[in-house]
C-alpha angles and dihedrals in degrees: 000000000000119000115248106252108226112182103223125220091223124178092165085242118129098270103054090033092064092046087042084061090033099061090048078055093057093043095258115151096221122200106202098221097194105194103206093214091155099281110158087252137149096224099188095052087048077064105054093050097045090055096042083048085056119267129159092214141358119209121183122188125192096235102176115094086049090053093049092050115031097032117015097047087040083064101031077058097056094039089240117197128148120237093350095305123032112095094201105243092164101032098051092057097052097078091046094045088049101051093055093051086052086052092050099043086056080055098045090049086230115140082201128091122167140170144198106238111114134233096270102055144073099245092078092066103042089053100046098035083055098049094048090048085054104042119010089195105057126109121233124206106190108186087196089072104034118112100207092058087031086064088048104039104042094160140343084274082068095036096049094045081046084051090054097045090057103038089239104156116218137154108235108085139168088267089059110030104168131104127247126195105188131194148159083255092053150299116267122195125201142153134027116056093000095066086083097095089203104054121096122212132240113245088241090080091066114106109174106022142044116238101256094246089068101038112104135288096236138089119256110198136191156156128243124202122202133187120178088348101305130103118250106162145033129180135184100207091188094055095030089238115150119171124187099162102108084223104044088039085060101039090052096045087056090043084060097030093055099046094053092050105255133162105025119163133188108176147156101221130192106240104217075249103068095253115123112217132187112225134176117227134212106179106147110160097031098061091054095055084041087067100028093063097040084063094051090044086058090052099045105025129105111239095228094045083039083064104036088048091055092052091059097041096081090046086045090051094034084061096047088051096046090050092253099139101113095048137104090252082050098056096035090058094044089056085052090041098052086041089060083049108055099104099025082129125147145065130300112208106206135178114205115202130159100328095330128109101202117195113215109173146342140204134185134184092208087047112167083192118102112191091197103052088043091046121109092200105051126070121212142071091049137055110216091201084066085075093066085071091047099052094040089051086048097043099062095082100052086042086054094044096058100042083063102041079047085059098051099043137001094199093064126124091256101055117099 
C-alpha cells in the first residue's frame, strides 16, 4: 500500500523537527518544503538533517525578494502595526510561506500540508486559514491539536528529551528554552523563560541589533526615496552607498539600522485567540521605513484620505495579525490602501543614533505644504480675517449646546 505523501512546513527548529520524525513514525512519506524568507540558517545543512530524520525530499525556495515586495512594502504602505506597535514580522511571512506550500503540494501531487505552530498561538491560524483560502480541498494535519501527540509532547521539556533520544540535533536546549521565529523582517523571541512578564533579557539574546546603549556614538545619516508610497532608493551620503534593489535597499537598511540599535520591542499581545503572549522584537529596517513614510505621507496626503486611510490601517494590520491576507476585506483594503498611495512620492532625511530614527527633513514633488500660506511672517494667499467666519460657524453648536445643558442645571461644567 502506498504511503500517504504530507508536504511538511519544516524550519529544522525543535518543534518541526519532531513532527518531521513523528510523521515517519506514523508511515507518512514527508516531503520537507524550507521557505528561504531571510532567516540566519545553514540550508544545506537543513538539508542534511532533514534527509538523515527521514524525509523523502527536501525543497528550498529563495523567498525573499518576493517577501520584500509583495508583502513587506504592502504593509510598510498602510503603516501597519498591531495593537499600536507590533509591525508584523511573523505574521507578514505566513501567507507567503503557505502559498507556496499550496503550490508545492499541487506539485507533489500530496493532498497533505502541516505545520509545526501549536494550539495556543497565532501561527496556526495564519497557516491553515491560508491554505483553505487557497485550496478548499486540501487536507491539514496540525500536530498541535492531535490527541494522540498531544498525549506524548506535552511541552518543549518532552520534545527536546524525544530530540535526544533520537539524535536529532536542534538548537533550542534546556539552557535556552525559548522560541525563536527568524526573517528577513525581524527575529522575534517568545516562551519559555520570557513568559515571565516580568523577566528582562539579557542583551545576548539579541540577533540582528545592539542594544542602543552600545551602538555607536556617532550620527548615521540617509536618504530615503519613495515613490507611491514605496521605497525605491537609499542612499549614505557620507559613505557614497545607494541601493535601489528592493532587496538590497532592505538588507542594508536592516545592516545600519542594526548597528545603531533600532527596532526593539518589548511588548504583552492579544493572540486572535484571546490569549494574551509576551514577545521580544528585533525589527530593525522596517521601523525605519515605518517612520520615514509616515513623514512623506504628512508633506504629499491629502488630509481627508490621511484620515480615512488611518481608520483602515488597524483593521489592515488586524487582518494581517489574524492570518486574513488572502481573504475579500483584504483585497478590498489593499485597493483603498494603493489608491491613498498613488503620489507619496519624495525624499525622507533621517538620522539614525543609539536606538532613535530622527527625521530631519522632507521634500516632495507632489507637496500639499505651502510655506507661504502656513507662514506667520509672510503675508499673501489667505485672509486671516476669513477665520472669524470659521470659528463663529464652528462655534453654534457648542453655543446651542450650553444654553441647553444652562437650562438643565446650573451647576454643569459649562455654567459660569
Amino acid at each position: 500500500m502506498q504511503k500517504k505523501k504530507i508536504i511538511l512546513a519544516y524550519s529544522g527548529g525543535l518543534d518541526t523537527s519532531v513532527i518531521l520524525k513523528w510523521l515517519i513514525e506514523k508511515d507518512y512519506e514527508v516531503i520537507a518544503y524550507v521557505a528561504d524568507v531571510g532567516q540566519d540558517d545553514d540550508f544545506e545543512s537543513l538539508k542534511e538533517k532533514a534527509l538523515k530524520i527521514g524525509a523523502s525530499k527536501v525543497l528550498i525556495e529563495d523567498l525573499k525578494k518576493e517577501f520584500v515586495t509583495d508583502y513587506i512594502f504592502p504593509a510598510i504602505k498602510a503603516n501597519a502595526n498591531y495593537e499600536g506597535r507590533y509591525l508584523l514580522g511573523t505574521a507578514l511571512a505566513r501567507p507567503l510561506i503557505s502559498k507556496k506550500q499550496i503550490q508545492i503540494a499541487k506539485q507533489e501531487g500530496a493532498n497533505i500540508v502541516s505545520h509545526g505552530s501549536t494550539g495556543k498561538g497565532n501561527d496556526q491560524v495564519r497557516f491553515e486559514l491560508a491554505y483553505y483560502a487557497l485550496n478548499p480541498q486540501i487536507e491539514v494535519y496540525s500536530p498541535w491539536k492531535d490527541q494522540e501527540f498531544l498525549d506524548i509532547f506535552k511541552g518543549r521539556t518532552d520534545m527536546l528529551n524525544y530530540v535526544k533520544g533520537k539524535n536529532i540535533p536542534v538548537k533550542a536546549s534546556f539552557e535556552k528554552p525559548y522560541s525563536e521565529d527568524d526573517n528577513l523582517m525581524h527575529i522575534s523571541h517568545e516562551a519559555g523563560i520570557l513568559e515571565d512578564p516580568r523577566y528582562t533579557p539579557d542583551k545576548d539574546i539579541y540577533t540582528k541589533i545592539v542594544v542602543p546603549m552600545d551602538a555607536p556614538d556617532k550620527v548615521t545619516k540617509i536618504h530615503i526615496h519613495f515613490k507611491d508610497g514605496i521605497p525605491v532608493k537609499v542612499v549614505n551620503p557620507e559613505e557614497n552607498i545607494e541601493k535601489t534593489d528592493p532587496l538590497e535597499l532592505f538588507i542594508y537598511l536592516n545592516k545600519i539600522a542594526g548597528e545603531n540599535g533600532i527596532g526593539l520591542l518589548d511588548m504583552v499581545e492579544n493572540r486572535f485567540i484571546g490569549i494574551k503572549s509576551r514577545g521580544v522584537y528585533e525589527t530593525p529596517g522596517a521601523t525605519i521605513l515605518y517612520l520615514a513614510h509616515q513623514d512623506i505621507e504628512g508633506i504629499a496626503m491629502d488630509r481627508e484620505v490621511m484620515r480615512l486611510r488611518n481608520m483602515l490601517s488597524p483593521k489592515f494590520s488586524e487582518l494581517i495579525y489574524y492570518g486574513f491576507w488572502f481573504s475579500p476585506e483584504m483585497d478590498f483594503l489593499m485597493a483603498a490602501i494603493d489608491k491613498s498611495q498613488e503620489i507619496i512620492d519624495g525624499i525622507v532625511y533621517l538620522s539614525l543614533y543609539k536606538g532613535n530614527v530622527m527625521i530631519d527633513g522632507r521634500e516632495s514633488p507632489s507637496s500639499l505644504y505651502n510655506q507661504e500660506l502656513s507662514s506667520m511672517d509672510i503675508e499673501g494667499g489667505f485672509d486671516q480675517k476669513d477665520s472669524l467666519g470659521f470659528i463663529k460657524i464652528n462655534s453654534i453648536r457648542l453655543m446651542a449646546h450650553n444654553a441647553i445643558m444652562n437650562k438643565k442645571s446650573k451647576n454643569h461644567i459649562y455654567s459660569l
